[in-house]
N, C-alpha and C positions, 0 to 999 in steps of 0.2 A: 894517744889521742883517740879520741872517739868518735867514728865516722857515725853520721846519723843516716838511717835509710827511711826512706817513705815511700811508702807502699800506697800508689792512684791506682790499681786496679780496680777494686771493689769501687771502688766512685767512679771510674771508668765504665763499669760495666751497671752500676747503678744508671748514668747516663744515657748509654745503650739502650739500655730497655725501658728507661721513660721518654725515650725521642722516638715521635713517629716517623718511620720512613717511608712508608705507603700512603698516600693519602687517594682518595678515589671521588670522584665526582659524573655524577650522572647527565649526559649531555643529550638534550633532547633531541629528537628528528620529528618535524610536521609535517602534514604535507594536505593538503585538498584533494576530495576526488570529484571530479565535477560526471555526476553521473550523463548514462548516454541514452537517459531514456527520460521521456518528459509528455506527460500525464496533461492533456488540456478539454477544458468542458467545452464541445462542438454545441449542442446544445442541452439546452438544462430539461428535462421531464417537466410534464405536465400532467394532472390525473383530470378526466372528465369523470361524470358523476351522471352514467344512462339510467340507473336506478339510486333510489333511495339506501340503500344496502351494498355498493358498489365502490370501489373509486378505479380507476383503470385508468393507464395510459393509452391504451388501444388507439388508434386514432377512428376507426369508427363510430366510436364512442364517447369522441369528441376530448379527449388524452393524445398527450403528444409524445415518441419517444425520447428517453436520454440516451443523447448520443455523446462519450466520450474519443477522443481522436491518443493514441500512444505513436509517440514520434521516435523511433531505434535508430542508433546510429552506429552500433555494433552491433552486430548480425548473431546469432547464436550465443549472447551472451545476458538474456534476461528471458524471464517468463511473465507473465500478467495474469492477476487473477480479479477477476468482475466481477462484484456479489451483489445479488439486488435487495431490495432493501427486504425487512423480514418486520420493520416497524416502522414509526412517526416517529421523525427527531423531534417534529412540535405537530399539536392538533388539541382542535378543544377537548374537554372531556368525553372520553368516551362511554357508553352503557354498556361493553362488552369488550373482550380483545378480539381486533381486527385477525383474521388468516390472511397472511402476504402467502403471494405466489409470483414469481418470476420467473424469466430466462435472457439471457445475450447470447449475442449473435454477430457473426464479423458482418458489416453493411457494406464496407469498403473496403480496398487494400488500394495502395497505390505500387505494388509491384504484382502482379494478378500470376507470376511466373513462380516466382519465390514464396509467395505467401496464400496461394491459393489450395492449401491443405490446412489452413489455419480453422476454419469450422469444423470439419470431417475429423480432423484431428486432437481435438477441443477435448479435457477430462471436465467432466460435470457431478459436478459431488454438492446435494443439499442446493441451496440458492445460488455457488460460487460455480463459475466457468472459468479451467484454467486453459490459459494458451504458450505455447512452446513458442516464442519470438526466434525464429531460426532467418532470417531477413532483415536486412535493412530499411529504411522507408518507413509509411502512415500506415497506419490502419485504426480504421473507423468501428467500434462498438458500439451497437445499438443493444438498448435492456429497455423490457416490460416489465411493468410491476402492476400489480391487481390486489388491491385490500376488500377482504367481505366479512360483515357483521353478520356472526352468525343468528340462526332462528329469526332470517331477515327484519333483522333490527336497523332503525336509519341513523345514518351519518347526523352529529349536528353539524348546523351551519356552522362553517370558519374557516378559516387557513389552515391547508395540510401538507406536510414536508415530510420527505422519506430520501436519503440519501444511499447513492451505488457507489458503493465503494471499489475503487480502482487498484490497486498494488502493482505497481512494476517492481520485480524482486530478482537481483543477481543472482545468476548460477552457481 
């Protein structure tokens, strides 16, 4: 008699190694960070116009300041940088490029204990004023800004905008 044998190895192990046994799937994590600092315009700049060659905010000169308010509510955990303007977002055509000059300056604190090293303290680099938020609570920034046409050439008449840009920036 003749015993038959069959040999399922190799198709066994053919099986094996075309069956995946791992399989992996990437499971996401979201999350919001609802920041603790919040940037609000107290109020908006204004530029008077004492010369023909001029635009200023000054208020003697009939310019109002921009006053931005930064609201903290974690205490050493953000810095702020205030830059005042260096151009016109809009204005009519100009005969020359304006020279911007500015500065900020802390007007207010609402914790005068905590945050009353905040000017003194202040790095100032080119138009931008940074400040070290080491406190909780307001503080009020006030920014001038001053545009002049050089070889006292005059402003045309129109609407002129020039924005200060604010940055609250985590540590």
């Amino acid at each position: 008699m003749f015993k038959k044998r069959v040999i399922i190895v190799p198709v066994i192990a053919a099986m094996i190694a075309s069956t995946p046994y791992a399989i992996a799937e990437n499971v996401p994590i979201n999350g919001n960070v609802q920041s603790r600092c919040v940037i609000v315009t107290d109020t908006p700049g204004v530029y008077g116009n004492p010369n023909a060659y001029t635009l200023t905010t000054t208020p003697a000169d009939g310019g109002m300041l921009a006053i931005a308010r930064v609201d903290i509510t974690l205490a050493d955990a953000y810095k702020v940088k205030v830059t005042a303007p260096d151009t016109f977002s809009s204005s009519p055509s100009l005969p020359d490029t304006p020279v911007f000059t500015g500065d900020t300056e802390v007007s207010t604190v609402s914790d005068a204990t905590g945050m009353g090293s905040y000017e003194t303290n202040k790095v100032e680099y080119g138009m931008t004023d940074e400040y070290d938020m080491t406190a909780s609570g307001s503080t009020w920034f006030k920014t001038s800004s001053t545009a002049t046409l050089g070889g006292n050439k005059a402003f045309p008449g129109g609407s002129y905008s020039a924005m200060v840009n604010v940055d609250c920036i985590a540590k």
